[in-house]
N, C-alpha and C positions, 0 to 999 in steps of 0.2 A: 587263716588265709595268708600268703606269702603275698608280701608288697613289693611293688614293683619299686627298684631303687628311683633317684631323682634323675640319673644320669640316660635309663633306660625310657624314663618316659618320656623325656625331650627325645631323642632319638624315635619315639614311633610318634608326637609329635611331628616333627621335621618329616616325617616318611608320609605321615596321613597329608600332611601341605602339599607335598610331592606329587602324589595320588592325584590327590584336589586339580593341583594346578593345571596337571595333564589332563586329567577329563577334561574341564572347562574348556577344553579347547575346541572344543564339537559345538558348532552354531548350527542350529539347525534350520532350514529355511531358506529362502532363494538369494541369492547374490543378485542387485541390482545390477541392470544394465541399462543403458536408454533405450529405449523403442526406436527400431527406425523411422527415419525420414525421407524420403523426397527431398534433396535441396537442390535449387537450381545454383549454376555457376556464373550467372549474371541477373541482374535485373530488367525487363524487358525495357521498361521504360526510364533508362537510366543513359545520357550521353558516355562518349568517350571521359570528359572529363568529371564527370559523377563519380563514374567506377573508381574513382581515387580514396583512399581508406579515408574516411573521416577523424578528425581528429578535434572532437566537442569535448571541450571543460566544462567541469559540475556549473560552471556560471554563462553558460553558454549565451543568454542574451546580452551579453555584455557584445556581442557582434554586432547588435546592431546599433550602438553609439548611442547611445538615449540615457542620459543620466538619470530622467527623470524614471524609465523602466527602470533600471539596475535601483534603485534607490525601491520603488515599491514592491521587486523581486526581495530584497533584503528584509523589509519588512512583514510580508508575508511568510516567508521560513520561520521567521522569530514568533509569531502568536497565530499563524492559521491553527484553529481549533479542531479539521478532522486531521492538520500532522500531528498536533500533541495527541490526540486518541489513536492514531496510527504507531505512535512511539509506544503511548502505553501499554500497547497489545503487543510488540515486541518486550516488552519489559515482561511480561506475564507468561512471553512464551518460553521465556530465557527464568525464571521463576522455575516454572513449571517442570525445564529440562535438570536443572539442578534437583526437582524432587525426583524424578528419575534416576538422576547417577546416585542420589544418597542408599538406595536399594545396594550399590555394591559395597555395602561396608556394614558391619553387623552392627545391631542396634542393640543398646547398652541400656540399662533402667537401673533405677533403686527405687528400691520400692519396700521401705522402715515400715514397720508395722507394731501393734501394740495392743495385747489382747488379755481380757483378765475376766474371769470365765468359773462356775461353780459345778460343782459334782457331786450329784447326792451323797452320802453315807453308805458307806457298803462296797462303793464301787472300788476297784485296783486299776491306780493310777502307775504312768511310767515313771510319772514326778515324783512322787511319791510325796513327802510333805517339806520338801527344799522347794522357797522360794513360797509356798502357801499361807495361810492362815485358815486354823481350825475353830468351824464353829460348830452350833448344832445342829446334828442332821447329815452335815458336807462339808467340804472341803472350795475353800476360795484358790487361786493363781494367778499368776502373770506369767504372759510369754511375749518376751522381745524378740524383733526378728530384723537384721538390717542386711538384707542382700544385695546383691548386685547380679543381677537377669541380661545375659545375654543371648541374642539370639539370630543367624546369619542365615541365610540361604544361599547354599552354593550354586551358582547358576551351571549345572553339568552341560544344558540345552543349551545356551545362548539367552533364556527370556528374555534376561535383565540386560544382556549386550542389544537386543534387539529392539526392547525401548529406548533404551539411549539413541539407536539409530532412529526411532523414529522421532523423538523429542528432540534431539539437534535437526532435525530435519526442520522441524515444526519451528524451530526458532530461526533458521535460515527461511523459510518461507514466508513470514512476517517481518523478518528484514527485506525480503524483495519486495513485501506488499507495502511496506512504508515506503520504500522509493515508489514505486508506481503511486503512491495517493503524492509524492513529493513534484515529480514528474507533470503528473495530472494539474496540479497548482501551481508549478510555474507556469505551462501552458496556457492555463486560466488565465493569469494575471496577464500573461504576454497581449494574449488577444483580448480580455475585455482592454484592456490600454489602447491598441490599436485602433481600435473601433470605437472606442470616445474621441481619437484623435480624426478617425473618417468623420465622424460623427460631425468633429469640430471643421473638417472641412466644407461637408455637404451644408453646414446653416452657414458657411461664409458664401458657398455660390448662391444659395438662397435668399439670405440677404443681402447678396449684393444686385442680385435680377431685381428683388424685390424694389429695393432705390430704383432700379432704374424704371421698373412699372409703374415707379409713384410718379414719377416726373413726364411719363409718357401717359399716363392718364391727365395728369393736368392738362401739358400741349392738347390732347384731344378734348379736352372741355373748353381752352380758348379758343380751338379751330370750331368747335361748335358755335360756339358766343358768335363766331365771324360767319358764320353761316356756310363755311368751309367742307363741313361733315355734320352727318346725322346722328342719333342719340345712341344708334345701333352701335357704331365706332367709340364711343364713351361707354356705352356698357359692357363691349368685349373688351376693350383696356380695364376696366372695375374688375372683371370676373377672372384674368388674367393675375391681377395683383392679388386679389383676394385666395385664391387658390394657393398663391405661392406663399403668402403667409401664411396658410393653414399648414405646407408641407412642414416650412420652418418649425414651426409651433411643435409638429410631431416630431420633425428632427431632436430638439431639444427636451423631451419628453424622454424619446425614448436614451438619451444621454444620460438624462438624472437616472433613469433605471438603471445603466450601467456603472452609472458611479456607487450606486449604492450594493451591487454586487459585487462589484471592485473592494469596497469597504468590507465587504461580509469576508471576502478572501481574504483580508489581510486580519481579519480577527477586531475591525474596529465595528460601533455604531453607523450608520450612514452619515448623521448630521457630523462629524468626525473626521471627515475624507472632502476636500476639495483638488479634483485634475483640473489644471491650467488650463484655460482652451489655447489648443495648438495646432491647428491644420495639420496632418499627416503630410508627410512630403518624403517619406523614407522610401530607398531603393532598398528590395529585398536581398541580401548576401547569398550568395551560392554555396551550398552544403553539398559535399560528395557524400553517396547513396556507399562505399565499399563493396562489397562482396555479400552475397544472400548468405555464405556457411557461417561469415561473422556477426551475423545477426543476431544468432542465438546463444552469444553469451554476452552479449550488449542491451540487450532487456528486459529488465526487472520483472516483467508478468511472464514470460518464458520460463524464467529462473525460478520462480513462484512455482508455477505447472509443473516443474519436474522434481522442484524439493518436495511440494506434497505427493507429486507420486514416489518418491524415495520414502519419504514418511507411511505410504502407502504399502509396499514392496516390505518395509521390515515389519507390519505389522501382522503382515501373511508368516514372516517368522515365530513371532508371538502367538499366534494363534495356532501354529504347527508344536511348539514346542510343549502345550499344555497336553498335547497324548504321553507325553512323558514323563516319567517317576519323577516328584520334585523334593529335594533331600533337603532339611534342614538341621544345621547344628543348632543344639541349645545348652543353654549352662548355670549355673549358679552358684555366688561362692558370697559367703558374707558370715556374720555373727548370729546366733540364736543362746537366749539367755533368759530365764525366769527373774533374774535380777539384772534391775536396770544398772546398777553400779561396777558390776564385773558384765558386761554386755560385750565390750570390745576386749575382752582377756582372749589371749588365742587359743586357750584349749577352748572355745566355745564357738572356736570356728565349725563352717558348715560348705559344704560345694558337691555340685554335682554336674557332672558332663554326660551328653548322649547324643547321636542323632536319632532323624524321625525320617521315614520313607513314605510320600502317599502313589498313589497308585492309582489313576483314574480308572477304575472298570465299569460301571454304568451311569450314565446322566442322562438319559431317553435322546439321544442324538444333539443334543448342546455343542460339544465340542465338534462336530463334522458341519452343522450347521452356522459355527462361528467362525470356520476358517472358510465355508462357501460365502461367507457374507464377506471376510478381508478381500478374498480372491477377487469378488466384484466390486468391489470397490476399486481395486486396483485397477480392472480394464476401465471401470468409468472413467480413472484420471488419467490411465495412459489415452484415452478419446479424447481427455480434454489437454494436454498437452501436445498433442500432436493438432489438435483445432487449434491452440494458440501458438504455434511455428506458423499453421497456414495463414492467421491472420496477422502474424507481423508480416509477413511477405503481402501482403496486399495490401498493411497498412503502410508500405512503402511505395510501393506500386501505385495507386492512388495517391499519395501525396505527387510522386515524380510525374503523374499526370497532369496533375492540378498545377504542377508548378510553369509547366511546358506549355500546356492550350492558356493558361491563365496570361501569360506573358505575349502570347500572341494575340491571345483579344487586347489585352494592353494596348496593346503596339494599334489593332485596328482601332481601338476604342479611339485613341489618339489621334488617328487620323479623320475619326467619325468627329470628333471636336471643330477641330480645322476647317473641317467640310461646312458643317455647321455655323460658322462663323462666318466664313464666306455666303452662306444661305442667307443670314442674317442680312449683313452687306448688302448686299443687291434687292433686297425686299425691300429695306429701306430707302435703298433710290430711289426704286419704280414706284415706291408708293408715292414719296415725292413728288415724283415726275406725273403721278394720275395714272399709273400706267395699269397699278392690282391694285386689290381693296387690302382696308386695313385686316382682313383676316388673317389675309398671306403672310402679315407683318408678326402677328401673332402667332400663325403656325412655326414658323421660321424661331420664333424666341422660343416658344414650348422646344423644340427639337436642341435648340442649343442649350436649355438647362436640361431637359433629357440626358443628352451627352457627357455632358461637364459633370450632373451626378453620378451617371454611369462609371466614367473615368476613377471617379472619386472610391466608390466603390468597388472595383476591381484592383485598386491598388491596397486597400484592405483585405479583402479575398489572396494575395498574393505573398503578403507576408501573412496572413496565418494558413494558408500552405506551407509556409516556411516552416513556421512553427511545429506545424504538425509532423513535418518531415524528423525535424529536429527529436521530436518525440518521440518519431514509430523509430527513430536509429537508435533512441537509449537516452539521448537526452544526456550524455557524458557518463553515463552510470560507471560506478567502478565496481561490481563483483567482488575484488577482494578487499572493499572497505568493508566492516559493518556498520550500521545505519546508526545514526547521529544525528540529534539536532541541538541545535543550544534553545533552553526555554526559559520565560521569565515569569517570576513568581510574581502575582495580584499583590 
């Protein structure tokens, strides 16, 4: 047989890479594109100065001036326990994508081998008796064998390009979902804080009625002693005070519970975490609302929705590409040797090269049924991307509600206080004066601690509207970071 020289088979070499390279260039499968939208060009419930593009840094409570917020926002990024399991699953999807790309590069073995092996008497070996020993009956051997097994699949279809697209997909998807669980946790922290801090307010108006019910039941027990007033007017002052301690008691009740959810967000024990009591007294900052079309690359769960349906869209490739011949080279080149001592001499070299072609022609409908199953898949996530566009637009919409009527009742609540006081006033004269009975005087304090709580409470309600606003916009998200957090080792 005539050998091809060395010169000639690098040359069809080079030619069969040529081949290769050009086929490979056929993906087969859909080219993603987004699904339309509906997007509005303003927000309904957005002022003139709303519509101004926001411009929120990753530390965005840092607006509202509160050292002691900015300090347990800090704390919570460092040990909240679902970011570090939110990290980890980006670690495993970015794992994961590298087992993907390893597919484009052909995989290499040795695989030494050592075999020693008898044959009865009589029989015609190739060996013949190099490298044996003869005994009675048959014939003993050894056969070394040290290869080197490679073996590559050309991707002609795209398969292997088409997992790559959906495995970086997959790892960009888990980086948006770790912002959203990041997002989700400052928000958390932002408002439980606030609402210890309302918290801390409503047991100051509580306890401060409450003094004042103690000392107004006393007068009512020496106006009694004086024969002034009946037992009836001392036991609505008792039931009066008493009541308003029970609120307190609850006020502070339900405090400890939030401190201790406080504590769970930041990754500590509950007995671990003490908030200062600090009456809330913070004005809510005004956040511009931007533009509805900027929406949707400012929020990490949008960004999430459409990377999985990207992950979705190349998997309809992979699934098309399996009706297609899949070619593999395979090869082998190494030493084979009856004796272990001359094992690596080159005339004992060994190699062999070939491709292999399969051809799918029957699987009982497998492959027609594994691309109708990507294909659905894919509208269920193009449904739920397009459901999560519509609900950031209403998770905007809803906060700039809340932010608008919340500041007007404000505003009335405020004036409901006022009123109230003056109610108070004047019950207290005429009661003085003999004019009402002491109920009046009662009714009149119930409606002013009514109020004062009320007040109390809508200024809670108002920044975590804020908050929430702060969130449905992105919450500073940057798209072209990828997701990072610093973690500290036990």
């Amino acid at each position: 047989m005539m050998r091809m020289p060395i010169s000639g088979r690098v040359v069809s070499v080079v030619v069969c890479a040529s081949v290769c390279a050009a086929i490979t260039s056929c993906t087969v499968g859909p080219n993603y594109q987004r699904p339309g939208q509906n997007v509005p060009t303003t927000f309904k419930s957005a002022s003139t100065r709303e519509s101004d593009q926001p411009s929120l840094a990753s530390n965005w409570w840092q607006l509202f001036g509160d050292p002691t917020l900015n300090k347990l926002e800090e704390d919570a990024i460092l040990a909240n326990t679902d970011l570090q399991a939110a990290m980890a699953r980006v670690a495993q999807a970015r794992a994961a994508a590298r087992v993907t790309q390893s597919q484009f590069y052909p995989v290499v073995t040795l695989d030494p081998s050592m075999v020693r092996s008898r044959t009865p008497s009589g029989r015609v070996t190739s060996s013949g008796a190099v490298g044996g020993t003869l005994s009675s009956g048959g014939r003993t051997s050894n056969n070394y064998r040290i290869p080197f097994d490679v073996s590559y699949e050309v991707d002609i279809w795209g398969r292997i390009r088409r997992l790559n697209q959906a495995s970086l997909a997959q790892v960009r998807s888990t980086e948006d979902a770790f912002e959203v669980v990041l997002q989700t946790l400052e928000a958390d922290v932002a408002q439980d804080y606030f609402a210890i801090r309302s918290l801390d307010a409503q047991s100051k108006i509580l306890s401060q009625n409450a003094e004042s019910f103690r000392q107004q039941v006393s007068l009512t027990e020496t106006q009694q002693r004086a024969g002034l007033v009946g037992p009836i007017d001392v036991r609505q002052a008792e039931t009066q005070l008493n009541s308003t301690i029970a609120q307190e008691v609850e006020t502070r009740r339900q405090r400890a519970d939030l401190e201790h959810a406080l504590a769970v967000l930041l990754g500590r024990p509950p007995s671990e975490l003490t908030v200062n009591v600090q009456p809330l007294d913070l004005a809510p900052p005004t956040i511009p609302a931007g533009l509805p079309s900027d929406l949707l690359r400012r929020r990490p769960d949008v960004a999430q929705a459409e990377e999985d349906l990207i992950a979705a869209n190349a998997q309809v490739g992979v699934a098309t590409a399996l009706y297609y011949p899949t070619v593999r080279l395979t090869g082998a080149a190494g030493f084979e040797s009856v004796d272990l001592e001359h094992a690596l001499d080159w005339e004992n070299r060994i190699w062999s090269i070939g491709p292999s072609i399969s051809f799918p022609i029957f699987n009982g409908g497998q492959l027609d049924a594994n691309l109708a199953e990507t294909k659905a898949k894919y509208e269920e996530l193009a449904a739920t991307y397009r459901g999560s566009v519509l609900a950031a637009f209403r998770d905007v919409e809803d906060s700039l509600t809340d932010l608008h009527l919340r500041a007007d009742a404000a505003q009335a609540q405020n004036d409901a206080v006022k009123s109230a006081r003056e109610y108070l006033r004047l019950s207290q004269v005429q009661y003085k004066g003999g004019l009402i009975p002491y109920l009046q005087v009662i009714d009149a304090e119930r409606t002013l601690l009514t109020a004062e709580l009320s007040a109390a409470q809508i200024l809670n309600q108002r920044l975590a509207s804020t908050v929430l606003l702060i969130k449905s916009l992105g919450g500073g998200w940057n798209p072209d970071h990828p997701a990072t957090v610093p973690t500290t080792q036990p």
